[in-house]
C-alpha positions as CSV (number, residue, x, y, z in Angstrom):
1,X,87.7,98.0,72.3
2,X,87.2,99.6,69.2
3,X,86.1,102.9,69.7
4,X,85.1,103.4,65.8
5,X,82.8,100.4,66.6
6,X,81.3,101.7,69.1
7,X,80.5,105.2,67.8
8,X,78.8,103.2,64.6
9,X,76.7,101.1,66.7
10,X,75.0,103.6,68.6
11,X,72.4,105.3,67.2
12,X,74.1,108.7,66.9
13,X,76.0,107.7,64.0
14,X,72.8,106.2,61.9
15,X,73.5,107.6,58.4
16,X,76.9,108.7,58.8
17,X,79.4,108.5,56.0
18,X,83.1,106.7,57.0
19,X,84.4,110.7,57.0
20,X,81.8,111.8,59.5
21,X,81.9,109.2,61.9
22,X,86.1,110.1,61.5
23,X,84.7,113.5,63.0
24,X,83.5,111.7,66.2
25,X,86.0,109.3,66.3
26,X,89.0,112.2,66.2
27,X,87.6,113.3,69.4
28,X,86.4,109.9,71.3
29,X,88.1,108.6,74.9
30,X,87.2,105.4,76.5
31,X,86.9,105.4,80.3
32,X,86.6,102.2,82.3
33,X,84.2,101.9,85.0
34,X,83.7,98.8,87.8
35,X,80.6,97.1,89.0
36,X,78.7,99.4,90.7
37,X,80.6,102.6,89.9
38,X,78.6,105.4,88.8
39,X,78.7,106.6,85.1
40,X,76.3,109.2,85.0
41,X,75.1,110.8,88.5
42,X,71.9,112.6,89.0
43,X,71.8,116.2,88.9
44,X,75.6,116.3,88.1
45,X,76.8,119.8,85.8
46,X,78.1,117.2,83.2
47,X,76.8,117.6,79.1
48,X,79.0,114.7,77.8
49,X,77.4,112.6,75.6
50,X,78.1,108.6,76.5
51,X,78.3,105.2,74.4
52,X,78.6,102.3,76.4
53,X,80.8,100.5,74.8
54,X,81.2,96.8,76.6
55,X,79.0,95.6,80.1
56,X,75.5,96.8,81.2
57,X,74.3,99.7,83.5
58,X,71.6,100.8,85.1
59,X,69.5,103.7,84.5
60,X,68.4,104.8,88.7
61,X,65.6,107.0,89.7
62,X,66.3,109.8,92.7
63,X,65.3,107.0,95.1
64,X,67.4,104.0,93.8
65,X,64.5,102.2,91.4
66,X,65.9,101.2,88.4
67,X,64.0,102.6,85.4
68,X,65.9,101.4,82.6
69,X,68.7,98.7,81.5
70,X,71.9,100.2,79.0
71,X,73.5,97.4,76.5
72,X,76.4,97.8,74.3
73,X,75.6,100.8,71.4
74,X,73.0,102.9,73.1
75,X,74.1,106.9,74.1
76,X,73.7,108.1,77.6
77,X,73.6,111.6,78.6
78,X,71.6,113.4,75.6
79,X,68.9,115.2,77.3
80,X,71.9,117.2,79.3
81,X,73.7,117.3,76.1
82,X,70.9,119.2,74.3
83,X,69.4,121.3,77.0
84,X,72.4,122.0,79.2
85,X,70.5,121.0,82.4
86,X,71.8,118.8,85.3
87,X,71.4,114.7,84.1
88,X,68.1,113.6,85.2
89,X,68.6,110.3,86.3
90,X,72.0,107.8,87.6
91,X,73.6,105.3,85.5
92,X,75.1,102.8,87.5
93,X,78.0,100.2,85.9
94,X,76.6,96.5,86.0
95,X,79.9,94.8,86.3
96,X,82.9,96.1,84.5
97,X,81.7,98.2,81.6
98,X,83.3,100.4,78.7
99,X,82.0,103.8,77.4
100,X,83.2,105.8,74.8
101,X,82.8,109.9,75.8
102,X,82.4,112.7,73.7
103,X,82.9,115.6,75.3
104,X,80.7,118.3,75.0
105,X,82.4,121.2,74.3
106,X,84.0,119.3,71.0
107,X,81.0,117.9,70.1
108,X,79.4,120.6,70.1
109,X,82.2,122.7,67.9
110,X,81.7,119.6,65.3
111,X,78.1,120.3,64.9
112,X,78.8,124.1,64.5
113,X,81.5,123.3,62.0
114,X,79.8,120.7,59.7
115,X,75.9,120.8,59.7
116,X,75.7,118.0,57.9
117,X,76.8,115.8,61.0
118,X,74.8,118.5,63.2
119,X,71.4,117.8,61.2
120,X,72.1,113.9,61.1
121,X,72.4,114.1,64.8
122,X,69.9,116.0,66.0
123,X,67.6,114.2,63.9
124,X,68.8,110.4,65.2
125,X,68.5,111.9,68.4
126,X,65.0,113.4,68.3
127,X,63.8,110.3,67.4
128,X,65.1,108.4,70.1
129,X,64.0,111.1,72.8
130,X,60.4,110.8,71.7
131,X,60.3,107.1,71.4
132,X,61.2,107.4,75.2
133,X,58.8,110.0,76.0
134,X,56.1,108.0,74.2
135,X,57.0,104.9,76.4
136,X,56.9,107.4,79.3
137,X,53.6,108.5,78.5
138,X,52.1,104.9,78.0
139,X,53.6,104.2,81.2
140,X,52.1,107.2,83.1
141,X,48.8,106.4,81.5
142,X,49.1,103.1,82.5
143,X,49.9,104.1,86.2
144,X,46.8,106.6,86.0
145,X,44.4,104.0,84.9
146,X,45.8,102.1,87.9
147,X,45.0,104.3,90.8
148,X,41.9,105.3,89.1
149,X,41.0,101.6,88.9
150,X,41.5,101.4,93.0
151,X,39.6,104.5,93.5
152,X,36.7,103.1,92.1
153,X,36.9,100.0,94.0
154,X,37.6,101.7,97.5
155,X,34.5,103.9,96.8
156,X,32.6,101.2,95.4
């Protein structure tokens, strides 16, 4: 696996020159995970920032749904990354999988050191977080017209 490869296909790196994405690259590892085997637990301390790399995962609710499907090139882990809370949800490996980890601690020296890399980052990643919470949103509201749909036709 080609961990340069990886880091350039997510969406983290959009923009980057070949000397930034040497920045992420100089502190990359690649861990290995079987079918089944958690990547990302729910509630867990963990900020790392993830990059599945090779396989699938899913993304699991609290109660075991699965919410969301991970493919080669998309980051895991951000919202934890960013706003040092527990991880909100379980990523689970869907067969044998591949992710590339940067750690936080080293990431997060990198975007103090060079905010160049720190700007291009947080901006890639805003715009990723609200596409999300605008699917979210559509979903909720799509839930709420839903229930308010059967309310009407129990009381009607």
């Amino acid at each position: 696996m080609n961990i340069r490869d990886a880091i350039r296909e997510s969406y983290l790196a959009r923009e980057f020159s070949e000397e930034q994405l040497d920045q992420l690259v100089a502190i990359a590892e690649v861990r290995s995970f079987a079918d089944g085997e958690p990547i990302l637990r729910q509630f867990e301390q963990n900020q790392d920032v993830f990059i599945l790399a090779s396989g699938r995962a899913e993304i699991l609710t609290v109660i075991g749904d699965t919410i969301g499907t991970v493919r080669p090139g998309m980051p895991l882990g951000e919202m934890s990354f960013l706003d040092g809370r527990p991880r909100s949800v379980s990523v689970l490996s869907e067969g044998d999988s591949e992710v590339v980890v940067l750690p936080a601690d080293t990431f997060r020296k990198i975007l103090d050191d060079r905010p160049d890399i720190e700007l291009t980052t947080l901006r890639n990643m805003s715009v990723v977080l609200c596409e999300r919470l605008r699917a979210a949103n559509n979903n909720i509201a799509a839930f709420m017209a839903l229930d308010d749909n059967e309310s009407l036709a129990v009381r009607g």
